[in-house]
C-alpha positions in Angstrom: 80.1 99.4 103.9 78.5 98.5 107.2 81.6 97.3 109.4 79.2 95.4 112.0 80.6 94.3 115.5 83.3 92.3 114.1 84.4 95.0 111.0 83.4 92.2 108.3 82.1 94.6 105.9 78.6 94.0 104.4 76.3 94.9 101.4 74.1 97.5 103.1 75.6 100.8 104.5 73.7 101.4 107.9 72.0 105.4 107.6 74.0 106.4 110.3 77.2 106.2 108.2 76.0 108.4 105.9 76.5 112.1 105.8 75.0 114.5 103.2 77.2 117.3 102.2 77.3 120.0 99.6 80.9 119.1 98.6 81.6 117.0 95.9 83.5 113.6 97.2 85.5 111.5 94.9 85.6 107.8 94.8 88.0 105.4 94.3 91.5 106.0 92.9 92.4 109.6 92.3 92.5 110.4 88.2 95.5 109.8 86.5 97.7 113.2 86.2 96.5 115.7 83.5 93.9 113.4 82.8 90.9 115.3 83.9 89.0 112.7 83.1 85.7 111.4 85.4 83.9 108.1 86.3 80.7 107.0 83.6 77.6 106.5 85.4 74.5 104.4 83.7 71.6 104.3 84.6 69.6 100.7 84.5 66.0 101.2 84.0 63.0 98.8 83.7 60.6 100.5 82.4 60.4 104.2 85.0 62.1 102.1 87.7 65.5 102.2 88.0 67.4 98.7 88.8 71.0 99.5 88.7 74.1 102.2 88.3 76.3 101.1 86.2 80.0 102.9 87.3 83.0 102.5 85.1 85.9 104.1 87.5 88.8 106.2 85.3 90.8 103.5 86.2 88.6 100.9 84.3 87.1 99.0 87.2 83.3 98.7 87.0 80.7 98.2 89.8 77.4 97.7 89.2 74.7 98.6 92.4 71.8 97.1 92.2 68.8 98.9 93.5 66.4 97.4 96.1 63.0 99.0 97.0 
């Protein structure tokens, strides 16, 4: 998230924190061991727009992000 001047975090990451790769870059917690298994990702839709993602982590933790236009 967007640290500001005083590193207290916020709700919108700034562009210039963001780097476009074409690696793959995990998120969270690593998997459990011989697990293999990957986060769930849903897609919120009203109507053609899309509203939300929906993430379940492996781990079980779920984040919804809301999208803004």
């Amino acid at each position: 998230m967007d640290e500001g001047p005083a590193g207290g975090g916020g709700p919108v990451v700034r562009a210039a924190r963001v780097r476009v790769t074409g690696e793959p870059v995990r998120i969270g917690a690593p998997a459990p061991e011989g697990g293999g298994h990957e986060p769930k990702v849903r897609v919120v839709r009203e109507g053609d727009l899309i509203q939300a993602l929906d993430v379940t982590c492996t781990c079980g933790e779920r984040i919804l992000i809301r999208c803004e236009y």
